[in-house]
N, C-alpha and C positions, 0 to 999 in steps of 0.2 A: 418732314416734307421738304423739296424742293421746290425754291422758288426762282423764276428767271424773270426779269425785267426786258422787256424793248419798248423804249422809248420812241419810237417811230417806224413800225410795221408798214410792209411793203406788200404790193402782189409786182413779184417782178416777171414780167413778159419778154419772152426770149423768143427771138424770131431770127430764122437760120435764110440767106441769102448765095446764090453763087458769085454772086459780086455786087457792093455797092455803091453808085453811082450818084455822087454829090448833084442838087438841081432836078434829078429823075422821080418819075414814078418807078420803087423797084417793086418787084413780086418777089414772095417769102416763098422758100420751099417747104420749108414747116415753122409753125410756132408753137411752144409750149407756155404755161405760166406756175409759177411756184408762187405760196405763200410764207414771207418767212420775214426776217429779221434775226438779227442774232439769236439774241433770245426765245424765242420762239422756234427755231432750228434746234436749240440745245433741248429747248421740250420735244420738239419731235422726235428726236434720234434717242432720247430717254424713253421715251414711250417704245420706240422698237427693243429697249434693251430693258423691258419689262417695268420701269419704275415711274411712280405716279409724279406728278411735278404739277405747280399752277402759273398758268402764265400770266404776268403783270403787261399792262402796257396803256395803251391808248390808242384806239377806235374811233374813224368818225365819217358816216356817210356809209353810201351803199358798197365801195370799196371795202370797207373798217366789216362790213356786217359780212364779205364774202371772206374775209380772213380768218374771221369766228368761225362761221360754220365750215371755211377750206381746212381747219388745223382740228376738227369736231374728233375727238380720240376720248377713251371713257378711259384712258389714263394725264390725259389732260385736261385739268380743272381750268375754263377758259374766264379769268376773271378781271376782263379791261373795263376803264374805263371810256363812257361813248362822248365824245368831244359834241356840242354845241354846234360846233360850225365845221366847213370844210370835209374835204376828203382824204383818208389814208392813200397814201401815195402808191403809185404805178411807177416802179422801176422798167426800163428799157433796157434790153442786152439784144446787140445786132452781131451775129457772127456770120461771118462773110473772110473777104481772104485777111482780114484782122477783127479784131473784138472790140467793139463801140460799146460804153455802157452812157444813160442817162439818166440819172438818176435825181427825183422829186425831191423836193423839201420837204411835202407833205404839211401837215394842218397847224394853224396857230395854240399855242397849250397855254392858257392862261393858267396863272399863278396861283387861283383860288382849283380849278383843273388837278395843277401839279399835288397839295396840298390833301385830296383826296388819295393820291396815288400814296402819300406818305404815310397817310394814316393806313394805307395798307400793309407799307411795312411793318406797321406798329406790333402788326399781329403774329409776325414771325416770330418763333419760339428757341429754346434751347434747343442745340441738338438738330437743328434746322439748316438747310442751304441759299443761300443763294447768290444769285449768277446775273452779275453788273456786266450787262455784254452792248457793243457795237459805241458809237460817237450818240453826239448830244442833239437834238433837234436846235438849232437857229434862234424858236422861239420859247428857250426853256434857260435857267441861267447853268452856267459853266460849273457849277460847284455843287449840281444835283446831286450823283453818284454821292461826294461826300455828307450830303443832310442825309441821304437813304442810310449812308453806314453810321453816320452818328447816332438815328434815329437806334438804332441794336447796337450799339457800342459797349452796353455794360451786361450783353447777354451771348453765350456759346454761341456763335452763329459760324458756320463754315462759309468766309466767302468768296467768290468767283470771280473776279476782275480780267474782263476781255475787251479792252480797251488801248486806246492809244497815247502817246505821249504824257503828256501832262496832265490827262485825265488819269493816266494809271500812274504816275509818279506824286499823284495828289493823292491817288487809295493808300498810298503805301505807309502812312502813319496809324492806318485803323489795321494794320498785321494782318491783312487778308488772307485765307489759306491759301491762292493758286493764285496764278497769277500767268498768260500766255503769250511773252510778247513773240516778235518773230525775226530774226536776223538783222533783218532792216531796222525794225525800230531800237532793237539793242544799240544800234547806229546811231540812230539821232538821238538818241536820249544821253549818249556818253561822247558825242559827237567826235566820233572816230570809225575806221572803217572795222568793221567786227569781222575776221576772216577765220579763224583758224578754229580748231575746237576747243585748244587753250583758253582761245578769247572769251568764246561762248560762255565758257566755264566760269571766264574769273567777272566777266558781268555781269553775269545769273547772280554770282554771289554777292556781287555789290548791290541789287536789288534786296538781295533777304538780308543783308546792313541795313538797308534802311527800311527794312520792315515784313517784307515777304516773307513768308514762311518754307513754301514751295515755288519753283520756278518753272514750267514747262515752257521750253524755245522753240518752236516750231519750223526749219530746216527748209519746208519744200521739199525737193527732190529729193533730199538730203536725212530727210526722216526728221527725230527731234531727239531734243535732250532734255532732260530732269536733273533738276538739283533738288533732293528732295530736303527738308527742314533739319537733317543732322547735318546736312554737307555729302551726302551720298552723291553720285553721279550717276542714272541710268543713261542706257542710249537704245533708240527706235530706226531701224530702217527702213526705207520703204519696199511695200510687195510687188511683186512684178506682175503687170497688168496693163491695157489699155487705159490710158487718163482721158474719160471722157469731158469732166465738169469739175473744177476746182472750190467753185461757190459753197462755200459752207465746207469746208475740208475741215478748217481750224475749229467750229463751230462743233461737228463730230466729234473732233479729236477731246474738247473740253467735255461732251455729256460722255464720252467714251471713259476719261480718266473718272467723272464724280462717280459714274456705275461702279466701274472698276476698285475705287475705293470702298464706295457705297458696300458693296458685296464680299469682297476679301481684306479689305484693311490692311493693304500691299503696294507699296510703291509703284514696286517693280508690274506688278499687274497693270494699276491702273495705268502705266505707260502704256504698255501693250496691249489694253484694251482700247484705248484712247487713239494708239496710232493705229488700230485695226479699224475702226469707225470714220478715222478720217480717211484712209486708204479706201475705205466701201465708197466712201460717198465720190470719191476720185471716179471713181470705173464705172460710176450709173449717172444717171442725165440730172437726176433727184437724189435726196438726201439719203443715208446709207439704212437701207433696209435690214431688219433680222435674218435674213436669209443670206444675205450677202456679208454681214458681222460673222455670222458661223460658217460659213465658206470660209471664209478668210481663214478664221478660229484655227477650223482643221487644217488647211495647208500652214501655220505657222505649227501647230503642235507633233506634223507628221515630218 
């Protein structure tokens, strides 16, 4: 089974402007809203590439209950838990002739709260995944992710680290299998400018020194690269297409490579599955649908 964690679930509301006017009443041309979080993206985009996953996380209010039933998939196992107080947050995305995001805090998680979530780790098995994705809630402590992985530290567990900074430079003593950072943060973590694909290369590798197993770098425009746990180097470029929505690109790209592995036990696949999911989800408004994965499929195979 796969498992993916989001520590603070969102419904983010995306409202499209011809121009916004600081002090004004404006009018929207359209709005849409998505249900997501990291992890919970990575379930979604699993679920289009056929494979069951249970989502972990934390719920709370009539927000928390529209996210349950917004992500309702009979290959996602929806198992949060429902916070006491407060409300799951309402992300804001204004696009107009720039992109304003505003983004909630969302609910207080007390400690006896978190504590439940752990003992749901507990139950993760051999042979099992799972997918440490997005930042920390506020009101949760900083060294979460690491009691989650200690909690499965002396059992197979394949895991996922899609995280930033010093959250993911903290995973990196429990030998995670993947690991996704992206240009940028190769940057601050080695605080240097990361430009060349030399660079890329010889960073990636000083992460799997200190404990990474697999490195996928994420590029942007640029596609992405793997260093996969011999020292192999793939490389992904991107499809040519209209980019409509980047939200969740990276997030595809991670359930793209676990499929990918999941089904062929191929480096080189799960790149190219991985950069094909994140390219889907580039060119549609929402996260990368099955039709649009094997679209893609075929113009890379032909």
């Amino acid at each position: 089974m796969i498992y993916t964690v989001t520590l603070n679930p969102s419904i983010d509301y995306v409202v499209k402007l011809d121009k916004l006017v600081s002090g004004m009443t404006n009018r929207t041309t359209s709005e849409e809203y998505y249900f997501g979080g990291k992890g919970i993206n990575v379930s979604c985009v699993l679920a289009e590439l056929d494979l069951n996953s249970t989502a972990y996380g934390f719920i709370a209010g009539f927000t928390g209950e529209a996210i349950k039933n917004g992500i309702r998939n009979d290959k996602i196992i929806t198992d949060f838990i429902r916070l006491d107080s407060g409300i799951s947050r309402v992300n804001i995305k204004i696009k107009a002739e720039q992109e304003t995001e505003i983004n909630a805090q969302g609910p207080h998680i007390s400690e006896q709260e978190l504590e439940k979530l752990l003992q749901k780790i507990d139950r993760i098995e051999d042979g099992d995944t799972l997918v440490l994705a997005g930042s920390i809630p506020n009101s949760m402590p900083n060294d979460v992710y690491e009691r989650m992985m200690e909690r499965i530290s002396h059992k197979e567990v394949r895991i996922v680290v899609d995280t930033t900074r010093k959250l993911l430079l903290n995973s990196l003593k429990y030998k995670p299998f993947l690991i996704k950072p992206n240009r940028q943060e190769l940057s601050e973590i080695f605080e240097t400018e990361v430009k060349t694909e030399d660079d890329i290369e010889k960073y990636a590798k000083e992460l799997q020194k200190m404990g990474a197993k697999n490195v996928l770098v994420s590029l942007g425009g640029d596609g992405a690269m793997l260093i996969d746990e011999t020292g192999q180097k793939y490389k992904a470029g991107v499809l040519k297409g209209k980019v409509i929505n980047t939200v969740g690109s990276g997030d595809s790209m991670v359930a793209g490579f676990i499929a990918g592995y999941e089904k062929e036990h191929s480096y080189a696949y799960a790149l190219k599955l991985g950069s094909v999911c994140g390219n889907a989800t580039a060119f549609l408004s929402g996260l990368a649908t099955k039709t649009k994965i094997n679209e893609l499929l075929e113009k890379i195979s032909t």
